[in-house]
Backbone as a chain_set.jsonl record, in Angstrom:
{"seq": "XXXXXXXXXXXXXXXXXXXXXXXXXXXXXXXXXXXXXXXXXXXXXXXXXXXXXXXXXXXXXXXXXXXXXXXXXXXXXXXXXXXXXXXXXXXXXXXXXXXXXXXXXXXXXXXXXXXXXXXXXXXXXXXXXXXXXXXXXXXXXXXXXXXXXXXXXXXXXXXXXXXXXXXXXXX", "coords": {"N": [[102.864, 97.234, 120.263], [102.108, 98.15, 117.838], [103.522, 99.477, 115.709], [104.723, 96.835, 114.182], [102.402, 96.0, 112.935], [101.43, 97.515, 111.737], [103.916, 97.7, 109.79], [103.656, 95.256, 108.398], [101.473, 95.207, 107.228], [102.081, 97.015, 105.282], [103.897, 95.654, 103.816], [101.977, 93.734, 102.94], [100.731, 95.218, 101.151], [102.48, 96.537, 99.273], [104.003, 96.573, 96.503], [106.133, 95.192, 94.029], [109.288, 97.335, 93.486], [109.899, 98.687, 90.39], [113.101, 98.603, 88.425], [114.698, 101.155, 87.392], [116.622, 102.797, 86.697], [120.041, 103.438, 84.869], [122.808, 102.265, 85.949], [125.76, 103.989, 84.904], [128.326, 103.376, 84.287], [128.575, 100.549, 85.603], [126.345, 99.466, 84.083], [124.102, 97.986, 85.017], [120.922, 97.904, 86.114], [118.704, 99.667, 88.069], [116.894, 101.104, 91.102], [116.059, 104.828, 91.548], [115.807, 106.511, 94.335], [113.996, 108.76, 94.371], [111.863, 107.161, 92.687], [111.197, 104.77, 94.31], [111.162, 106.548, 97.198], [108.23, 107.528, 96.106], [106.523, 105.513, 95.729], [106.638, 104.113, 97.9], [105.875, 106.154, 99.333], [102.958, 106.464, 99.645], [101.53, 104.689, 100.552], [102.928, 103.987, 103.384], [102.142, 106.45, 104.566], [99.348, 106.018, 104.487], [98.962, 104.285, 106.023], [99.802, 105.168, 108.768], [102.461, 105.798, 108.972], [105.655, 107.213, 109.434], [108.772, 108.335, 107.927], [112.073, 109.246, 108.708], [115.293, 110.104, 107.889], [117.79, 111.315, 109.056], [121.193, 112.298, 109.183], [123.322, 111.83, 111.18], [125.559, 113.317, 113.262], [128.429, 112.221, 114.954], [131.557, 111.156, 116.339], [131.64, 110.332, 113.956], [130.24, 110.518, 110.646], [126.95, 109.472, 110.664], [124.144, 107.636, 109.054], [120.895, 107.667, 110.098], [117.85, 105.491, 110.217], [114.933, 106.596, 110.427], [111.783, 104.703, 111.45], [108.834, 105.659, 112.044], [105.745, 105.17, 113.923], [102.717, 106.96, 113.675], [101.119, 107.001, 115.586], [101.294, 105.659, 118.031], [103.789, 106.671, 118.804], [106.027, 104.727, 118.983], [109.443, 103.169, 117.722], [111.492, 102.402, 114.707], [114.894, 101.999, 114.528], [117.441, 102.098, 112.355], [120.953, 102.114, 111.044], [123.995, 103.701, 109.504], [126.971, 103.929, 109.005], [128.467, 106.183, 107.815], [130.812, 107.113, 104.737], [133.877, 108.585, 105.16], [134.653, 111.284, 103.729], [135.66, 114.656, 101.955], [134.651, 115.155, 100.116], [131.714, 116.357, 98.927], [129.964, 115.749, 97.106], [130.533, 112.463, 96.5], [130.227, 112.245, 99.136], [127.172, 112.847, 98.928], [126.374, 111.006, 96.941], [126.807, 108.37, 98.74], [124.99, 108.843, 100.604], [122.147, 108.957, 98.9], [122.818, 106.533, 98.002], [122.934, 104.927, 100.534], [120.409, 105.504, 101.751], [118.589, 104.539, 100.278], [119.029, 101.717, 100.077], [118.748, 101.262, 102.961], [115.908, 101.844, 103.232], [114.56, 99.95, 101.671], [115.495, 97.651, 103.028], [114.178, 97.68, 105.516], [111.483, 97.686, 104.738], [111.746, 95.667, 103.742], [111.299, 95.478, 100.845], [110.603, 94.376, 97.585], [112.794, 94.198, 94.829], [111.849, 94.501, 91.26], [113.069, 92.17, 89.347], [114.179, 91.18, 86.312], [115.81, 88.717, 84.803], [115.322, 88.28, 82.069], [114.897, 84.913, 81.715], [112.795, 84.317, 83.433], [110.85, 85.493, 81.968], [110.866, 83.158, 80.208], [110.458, 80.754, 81.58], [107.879, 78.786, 82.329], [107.827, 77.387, 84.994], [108.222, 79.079, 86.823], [106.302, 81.883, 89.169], [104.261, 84.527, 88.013], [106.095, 87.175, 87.145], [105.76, 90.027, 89.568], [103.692, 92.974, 89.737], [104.48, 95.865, 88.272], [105.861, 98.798, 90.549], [104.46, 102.126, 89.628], [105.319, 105.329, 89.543], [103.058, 107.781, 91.454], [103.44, 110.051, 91.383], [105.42, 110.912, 89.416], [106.024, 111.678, 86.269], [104.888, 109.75, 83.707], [105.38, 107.768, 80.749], [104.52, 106.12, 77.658], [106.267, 103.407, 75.869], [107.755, 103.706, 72.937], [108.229, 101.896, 71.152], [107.177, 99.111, 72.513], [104.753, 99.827, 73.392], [104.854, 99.888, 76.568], [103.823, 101.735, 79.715], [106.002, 103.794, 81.25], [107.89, 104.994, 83.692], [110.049, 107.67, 82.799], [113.109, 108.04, 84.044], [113.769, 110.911, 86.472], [114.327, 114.735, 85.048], [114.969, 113.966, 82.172], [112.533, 113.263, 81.185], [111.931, 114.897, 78.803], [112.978, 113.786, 76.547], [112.581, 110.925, 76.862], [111.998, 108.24, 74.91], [111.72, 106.041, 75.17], [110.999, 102.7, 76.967], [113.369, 101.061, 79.395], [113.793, 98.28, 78.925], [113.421, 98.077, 76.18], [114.849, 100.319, 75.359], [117.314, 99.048, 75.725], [117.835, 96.597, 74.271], [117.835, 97.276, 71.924], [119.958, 98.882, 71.865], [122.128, 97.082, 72.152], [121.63, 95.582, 69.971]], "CA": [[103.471, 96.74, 119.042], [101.479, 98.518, 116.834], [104.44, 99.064, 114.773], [104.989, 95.976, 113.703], [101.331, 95.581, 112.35], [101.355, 98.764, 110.168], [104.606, 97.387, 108.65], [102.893, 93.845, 107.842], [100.337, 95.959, 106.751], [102.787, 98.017, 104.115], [104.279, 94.693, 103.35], [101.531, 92.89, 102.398], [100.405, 96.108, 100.301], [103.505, 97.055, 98.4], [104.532, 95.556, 95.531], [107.903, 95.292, 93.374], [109.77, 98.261, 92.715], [110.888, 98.831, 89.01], [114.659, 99.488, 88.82], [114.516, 101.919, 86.322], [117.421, 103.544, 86.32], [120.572, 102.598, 84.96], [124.15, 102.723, 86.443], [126.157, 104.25, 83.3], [129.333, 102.731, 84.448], [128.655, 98.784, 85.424], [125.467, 99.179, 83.099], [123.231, 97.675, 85.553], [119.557, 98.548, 86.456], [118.068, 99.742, 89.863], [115.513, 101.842, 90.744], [116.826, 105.074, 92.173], [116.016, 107.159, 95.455], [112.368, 108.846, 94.01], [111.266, 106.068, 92.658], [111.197, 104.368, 95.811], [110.066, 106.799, 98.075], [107.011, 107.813, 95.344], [106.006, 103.907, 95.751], [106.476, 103.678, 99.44], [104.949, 106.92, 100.557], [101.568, 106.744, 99.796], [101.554, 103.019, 101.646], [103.218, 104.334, 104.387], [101.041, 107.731, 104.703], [97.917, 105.317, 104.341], [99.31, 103.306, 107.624], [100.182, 105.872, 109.786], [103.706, 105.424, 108.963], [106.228, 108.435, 108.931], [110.232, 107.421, 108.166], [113.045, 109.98, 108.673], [116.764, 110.243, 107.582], [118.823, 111.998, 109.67], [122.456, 112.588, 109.276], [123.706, 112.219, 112.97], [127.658, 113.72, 113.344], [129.739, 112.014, 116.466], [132.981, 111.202, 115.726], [131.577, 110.301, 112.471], [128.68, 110.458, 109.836], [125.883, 108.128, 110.513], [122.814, 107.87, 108.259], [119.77, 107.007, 110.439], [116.523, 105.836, 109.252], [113.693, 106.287, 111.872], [110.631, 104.479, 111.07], [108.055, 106.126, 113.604], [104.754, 104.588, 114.15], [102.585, 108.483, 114.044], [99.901, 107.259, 116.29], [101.93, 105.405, 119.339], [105.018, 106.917, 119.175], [107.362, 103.455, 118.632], [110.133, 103.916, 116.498], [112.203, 101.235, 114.579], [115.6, 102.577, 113.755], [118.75, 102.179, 111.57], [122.093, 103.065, 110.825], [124.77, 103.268, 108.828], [128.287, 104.811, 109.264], [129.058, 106.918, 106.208], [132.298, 106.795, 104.408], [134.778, 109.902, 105.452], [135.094, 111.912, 102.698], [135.333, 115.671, 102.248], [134.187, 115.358, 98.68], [130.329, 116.757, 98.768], [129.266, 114.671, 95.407], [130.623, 111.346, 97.061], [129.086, 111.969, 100.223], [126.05, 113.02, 98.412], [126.019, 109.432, 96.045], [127.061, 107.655, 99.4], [123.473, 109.235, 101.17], [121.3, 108.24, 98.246], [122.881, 104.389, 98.24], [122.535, 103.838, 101.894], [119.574, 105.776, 102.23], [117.893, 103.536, 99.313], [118.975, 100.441, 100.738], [117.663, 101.325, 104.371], [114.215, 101.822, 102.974], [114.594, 98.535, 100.758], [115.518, 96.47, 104.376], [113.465, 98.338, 106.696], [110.123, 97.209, 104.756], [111.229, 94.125, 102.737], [110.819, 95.83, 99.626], [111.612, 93.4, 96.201], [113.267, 94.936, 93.367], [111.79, 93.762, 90.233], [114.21, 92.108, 88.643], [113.652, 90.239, 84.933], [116.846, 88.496, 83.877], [114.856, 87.29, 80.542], [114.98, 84.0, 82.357], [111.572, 84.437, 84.053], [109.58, 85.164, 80.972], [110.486, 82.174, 79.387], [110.152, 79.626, 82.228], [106.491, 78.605, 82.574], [107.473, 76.699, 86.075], [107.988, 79.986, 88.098], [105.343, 82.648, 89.3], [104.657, 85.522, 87.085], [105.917, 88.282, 87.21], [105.172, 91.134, 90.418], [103.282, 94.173, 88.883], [105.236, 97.195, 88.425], [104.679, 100.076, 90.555], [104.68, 103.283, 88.657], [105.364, 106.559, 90.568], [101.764, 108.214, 91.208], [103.323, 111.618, 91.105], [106.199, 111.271, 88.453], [105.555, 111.716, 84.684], [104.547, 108.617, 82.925], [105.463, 107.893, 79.555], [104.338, 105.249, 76.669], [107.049, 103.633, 75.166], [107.38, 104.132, 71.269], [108.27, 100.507, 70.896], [106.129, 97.945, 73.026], [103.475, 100.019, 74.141], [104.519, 100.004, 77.763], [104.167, 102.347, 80.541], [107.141, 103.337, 82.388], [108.157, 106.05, 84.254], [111.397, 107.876, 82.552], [114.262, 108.868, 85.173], [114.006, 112.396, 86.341], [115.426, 115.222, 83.981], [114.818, 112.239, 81.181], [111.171, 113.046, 80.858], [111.378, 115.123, 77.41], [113.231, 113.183, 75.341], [112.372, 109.743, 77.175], [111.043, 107.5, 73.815], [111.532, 104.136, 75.187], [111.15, 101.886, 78.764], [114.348, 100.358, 79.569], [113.915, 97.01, 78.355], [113.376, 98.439, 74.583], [116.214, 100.799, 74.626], [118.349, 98.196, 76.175], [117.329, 95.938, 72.917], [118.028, 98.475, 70.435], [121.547, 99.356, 72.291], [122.6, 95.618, 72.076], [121.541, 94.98, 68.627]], "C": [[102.64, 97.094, 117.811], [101.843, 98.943, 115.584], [104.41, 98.484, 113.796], [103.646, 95.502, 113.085], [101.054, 96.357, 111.369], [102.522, 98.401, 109.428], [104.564, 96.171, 108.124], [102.173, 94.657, 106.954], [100.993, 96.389, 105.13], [103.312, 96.919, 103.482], [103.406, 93.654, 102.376], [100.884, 93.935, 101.247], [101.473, 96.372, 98.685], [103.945, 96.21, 97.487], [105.873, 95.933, 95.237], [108.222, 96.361, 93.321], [110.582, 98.205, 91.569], [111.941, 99.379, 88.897], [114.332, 100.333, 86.999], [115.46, 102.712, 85.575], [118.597, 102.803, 86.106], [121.792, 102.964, 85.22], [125.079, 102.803, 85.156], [128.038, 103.316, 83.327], [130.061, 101.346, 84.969], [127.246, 98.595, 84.581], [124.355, 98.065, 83.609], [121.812, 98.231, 85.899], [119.754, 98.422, 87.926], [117.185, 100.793, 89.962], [116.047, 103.178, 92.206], [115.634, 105.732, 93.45], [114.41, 107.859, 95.376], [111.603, 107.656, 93.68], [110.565, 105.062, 93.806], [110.506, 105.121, 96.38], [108.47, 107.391, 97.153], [106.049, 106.459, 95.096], [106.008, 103.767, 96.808], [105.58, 104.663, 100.204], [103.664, 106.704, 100.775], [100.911, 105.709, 100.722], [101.756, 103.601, 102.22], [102.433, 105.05, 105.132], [99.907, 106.784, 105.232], [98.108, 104.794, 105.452], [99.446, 103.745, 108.435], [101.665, 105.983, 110.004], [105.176, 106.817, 108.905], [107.58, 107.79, 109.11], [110.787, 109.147, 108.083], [114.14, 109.49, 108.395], [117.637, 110.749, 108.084], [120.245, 111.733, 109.462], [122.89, 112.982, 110.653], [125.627, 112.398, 112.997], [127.797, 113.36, 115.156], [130.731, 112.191, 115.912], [133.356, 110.528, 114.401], [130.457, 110.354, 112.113], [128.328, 109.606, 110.278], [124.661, 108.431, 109.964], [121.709, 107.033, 109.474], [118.937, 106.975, 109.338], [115.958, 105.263, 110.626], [112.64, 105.583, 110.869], [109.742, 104.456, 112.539], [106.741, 105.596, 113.166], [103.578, 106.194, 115.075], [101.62, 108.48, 115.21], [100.814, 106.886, 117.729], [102.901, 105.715, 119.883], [106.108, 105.339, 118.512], [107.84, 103.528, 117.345], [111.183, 102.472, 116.349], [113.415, 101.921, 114.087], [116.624, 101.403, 113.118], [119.589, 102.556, 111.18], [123.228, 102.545, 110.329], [126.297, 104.0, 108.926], [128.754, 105.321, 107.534], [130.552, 107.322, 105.712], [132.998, 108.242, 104.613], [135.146, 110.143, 104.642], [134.664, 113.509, 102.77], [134.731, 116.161, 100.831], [132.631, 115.607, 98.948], [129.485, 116.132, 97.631], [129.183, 112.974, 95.95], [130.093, 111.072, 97.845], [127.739, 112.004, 99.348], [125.621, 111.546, 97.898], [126.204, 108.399, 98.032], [125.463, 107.727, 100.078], [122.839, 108.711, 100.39], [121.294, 106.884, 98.021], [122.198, 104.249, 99.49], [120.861, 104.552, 102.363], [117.873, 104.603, 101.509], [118.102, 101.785, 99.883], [118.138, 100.193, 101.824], [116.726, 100.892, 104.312], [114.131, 100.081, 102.345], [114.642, 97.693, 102.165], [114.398, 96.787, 104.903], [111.79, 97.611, 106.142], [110.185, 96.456, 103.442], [110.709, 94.228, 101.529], [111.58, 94.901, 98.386], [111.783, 94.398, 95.188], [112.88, 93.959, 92.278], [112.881, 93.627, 89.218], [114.439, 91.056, 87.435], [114.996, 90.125, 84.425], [116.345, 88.301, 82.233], [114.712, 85.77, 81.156], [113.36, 83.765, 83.076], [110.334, 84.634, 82.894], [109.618, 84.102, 80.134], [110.409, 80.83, 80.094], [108.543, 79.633, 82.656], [106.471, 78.362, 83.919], [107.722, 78.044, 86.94], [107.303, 80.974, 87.851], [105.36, 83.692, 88.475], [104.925, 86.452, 88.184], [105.602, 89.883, 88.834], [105.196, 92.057, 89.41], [104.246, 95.239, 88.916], [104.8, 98.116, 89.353], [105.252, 101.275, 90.147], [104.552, 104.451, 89.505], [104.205, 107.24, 90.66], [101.866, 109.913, 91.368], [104.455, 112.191, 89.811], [105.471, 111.004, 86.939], [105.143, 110.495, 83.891], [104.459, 108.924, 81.466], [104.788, 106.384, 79.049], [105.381, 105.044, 75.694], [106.257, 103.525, 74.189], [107.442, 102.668, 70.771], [107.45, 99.609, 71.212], [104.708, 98.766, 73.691], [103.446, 100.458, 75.752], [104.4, 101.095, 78.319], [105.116, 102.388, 81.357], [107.657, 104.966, 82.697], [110.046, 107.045, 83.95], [112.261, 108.042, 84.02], [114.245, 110.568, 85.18], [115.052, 113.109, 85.775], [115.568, 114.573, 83.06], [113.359, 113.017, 80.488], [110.721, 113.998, 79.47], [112.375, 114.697, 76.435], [113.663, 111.572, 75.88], [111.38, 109.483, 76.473], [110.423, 106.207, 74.897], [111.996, 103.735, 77.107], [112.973, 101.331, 78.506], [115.085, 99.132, 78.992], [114.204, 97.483, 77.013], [114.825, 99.008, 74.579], [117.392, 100.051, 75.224], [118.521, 97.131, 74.431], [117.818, 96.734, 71.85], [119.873, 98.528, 70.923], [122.195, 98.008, 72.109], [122.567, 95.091, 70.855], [122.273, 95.663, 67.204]], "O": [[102.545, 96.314, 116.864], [101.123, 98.943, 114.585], [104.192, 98.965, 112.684], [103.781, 94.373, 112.614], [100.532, 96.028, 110.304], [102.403, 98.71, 108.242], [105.454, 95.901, 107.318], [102.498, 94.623, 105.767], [100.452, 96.108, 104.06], [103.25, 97.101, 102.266], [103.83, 92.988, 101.432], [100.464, 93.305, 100.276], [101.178, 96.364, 97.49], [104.264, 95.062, 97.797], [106.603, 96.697, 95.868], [107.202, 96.95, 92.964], [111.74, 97.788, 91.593], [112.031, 100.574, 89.175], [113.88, 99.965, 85.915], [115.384, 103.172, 84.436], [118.718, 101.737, 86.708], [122.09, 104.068, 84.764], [125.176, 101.825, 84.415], [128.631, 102.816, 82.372], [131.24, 100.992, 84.927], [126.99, 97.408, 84.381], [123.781, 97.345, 82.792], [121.866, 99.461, 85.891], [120.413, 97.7, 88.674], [116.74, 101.357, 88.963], [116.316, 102.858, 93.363], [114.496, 105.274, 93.337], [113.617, 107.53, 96.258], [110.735, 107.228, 94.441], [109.363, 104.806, 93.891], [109.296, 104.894, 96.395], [107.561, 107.659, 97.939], [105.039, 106.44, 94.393], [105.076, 103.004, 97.063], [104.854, 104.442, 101.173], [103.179, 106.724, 101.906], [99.954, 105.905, 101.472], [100.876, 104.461, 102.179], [101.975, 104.624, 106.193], [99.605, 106.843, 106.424], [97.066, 104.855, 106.106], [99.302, 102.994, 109.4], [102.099, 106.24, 111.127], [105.384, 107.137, 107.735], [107.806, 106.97, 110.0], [110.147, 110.064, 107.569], [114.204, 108.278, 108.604], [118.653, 110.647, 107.396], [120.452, 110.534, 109.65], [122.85, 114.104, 111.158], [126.555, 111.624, 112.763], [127.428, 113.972, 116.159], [130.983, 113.102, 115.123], [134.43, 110.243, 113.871], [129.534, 110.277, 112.923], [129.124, 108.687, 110.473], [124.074, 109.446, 110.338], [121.822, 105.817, 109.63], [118.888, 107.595, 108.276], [116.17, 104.336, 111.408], [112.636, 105.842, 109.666], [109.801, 103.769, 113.558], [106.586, 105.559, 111.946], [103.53, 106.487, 116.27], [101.273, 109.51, 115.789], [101.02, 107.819, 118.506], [103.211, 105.396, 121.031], [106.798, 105.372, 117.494], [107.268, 103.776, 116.284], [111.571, 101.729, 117.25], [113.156, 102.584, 113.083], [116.596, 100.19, 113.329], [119.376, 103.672, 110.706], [123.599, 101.382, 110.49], [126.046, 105.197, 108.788], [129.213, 104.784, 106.525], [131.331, 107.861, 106.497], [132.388, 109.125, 104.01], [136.117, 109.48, 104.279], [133.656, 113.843, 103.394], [134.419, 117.316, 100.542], [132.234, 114.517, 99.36], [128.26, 116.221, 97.559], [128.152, 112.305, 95.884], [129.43, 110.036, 97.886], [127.285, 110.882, 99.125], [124.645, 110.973, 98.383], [125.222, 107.678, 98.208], [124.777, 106.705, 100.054], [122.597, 107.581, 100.816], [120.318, 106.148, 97.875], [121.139, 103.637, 99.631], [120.24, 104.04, 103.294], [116.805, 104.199, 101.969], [117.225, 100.926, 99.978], [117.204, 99.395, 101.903], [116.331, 99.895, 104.916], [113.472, 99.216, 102.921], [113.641, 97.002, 102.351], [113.48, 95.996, 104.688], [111.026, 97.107, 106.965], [109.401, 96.418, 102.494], [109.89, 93.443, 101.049], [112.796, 94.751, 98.263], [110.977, 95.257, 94.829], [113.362, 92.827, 92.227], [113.43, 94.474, 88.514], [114.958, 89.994, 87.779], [115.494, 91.028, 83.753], [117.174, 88.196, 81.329], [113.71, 85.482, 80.501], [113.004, 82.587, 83.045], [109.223, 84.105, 82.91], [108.69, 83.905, 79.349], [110.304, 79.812, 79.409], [108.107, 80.569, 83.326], [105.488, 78.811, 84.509], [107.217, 77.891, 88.052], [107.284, 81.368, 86.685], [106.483, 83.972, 88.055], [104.497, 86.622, 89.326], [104.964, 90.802, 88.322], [106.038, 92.201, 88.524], [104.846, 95.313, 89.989], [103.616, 98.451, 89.311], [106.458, 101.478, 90.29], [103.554, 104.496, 90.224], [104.023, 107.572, 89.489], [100.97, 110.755, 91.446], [104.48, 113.325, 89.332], [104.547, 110.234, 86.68], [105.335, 111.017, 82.793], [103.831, 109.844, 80.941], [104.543, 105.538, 79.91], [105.645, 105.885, 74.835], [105.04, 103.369, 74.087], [106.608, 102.327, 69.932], [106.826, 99.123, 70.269], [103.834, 98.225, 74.368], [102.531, 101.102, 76.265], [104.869, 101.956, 77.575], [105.35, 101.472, 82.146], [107.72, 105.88, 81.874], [110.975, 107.016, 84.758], [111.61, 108.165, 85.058], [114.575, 111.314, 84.257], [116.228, 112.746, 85.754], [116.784, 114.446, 82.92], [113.302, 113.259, 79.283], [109.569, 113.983, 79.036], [112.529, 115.412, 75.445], [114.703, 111.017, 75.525], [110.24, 109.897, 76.683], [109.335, 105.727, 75.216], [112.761, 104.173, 77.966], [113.546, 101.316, 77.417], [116.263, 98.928, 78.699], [115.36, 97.275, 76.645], [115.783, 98.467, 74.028], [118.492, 100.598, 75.142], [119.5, 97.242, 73.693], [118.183, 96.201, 70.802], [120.796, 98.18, 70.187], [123.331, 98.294, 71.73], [123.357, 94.197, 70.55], [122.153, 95.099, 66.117]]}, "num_chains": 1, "name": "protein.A"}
């Protein structure tokens, strides 16, 4: 069960992931598909941890996700039946949801998620730290100062974090 001790291990390591990106058509945040794995690998790597994706065809799509354990062999899987479509864009968006979720179950990952509600209640915990991609571009917004990692293809004419240009777009 050596498994199950390297993914305690990654669990008790990993912090929030910043949704960063935002869905242009319910105008929600989430944090997409790099993001994620550029926050999970290096944990993982560090544990001995290797995950796969496979696309397995029976008598339909199924998205695995292996999570192999590199030293003992033991493997935790998952799967998802993918929606029948011959559209190549749909499938494509359908792979990056369920493949983003997977990872999100598979190792109990929290999405940081700040209604405004949390910075102004004193009685609950602050905050989980951000984590910031350690191989994607990092910017400074122009507004608050912060660090935040634009959305790929974003990164030369990404001013502002999320929060700010959410603020500005609302006002």
């Amino acid at each position: 069960m050596k498994l199950y001790a390297k993914l305690l291990a990654v669990q008790k390591e990993i912090k929030a992931i910043e949704k960063d990106s935002v869905n242009p058509h319910f105008k929600n945040r989430y944090f997409d598909i790099n993001t994620l794995i550029a926050g999970l690998k290096p944990v993982i790597t560090k544990n001995g941890i290797v995950v796969i994706q496979p696309i397995v065809e029976t008598d339909h799509n199924t998205l695995k996700t292996i999570v192999i354990d590199a030293e003992s062999g033991e493997t935790l899987e998952s799967s998802i039946r993918l929606p029948d479509t011959e559209k190549a864009q749909e499938l494509g968006s359908a792979l990056t949801y369920y493949r983003r979720y997977a990872l999100q179950s598979l190792f109990l990952l929290e999405a940081e998620d700040d209604d405004g509600e949390v910075a102004t209640s004193a009685r609950l915990a602050p905050k989980a730290a951000r984590v910031l991609s350690p191989t994607a571009p990092r910017k400074t917004c122009e507004t608050c100062g912060k660090e935040f990692n634009p959305k790929p293809g974003t990164e030369a004419f990404a001013k502002q974090c999320y929060d700010c240009y959410l603020a500005e777009k609302n006002s």
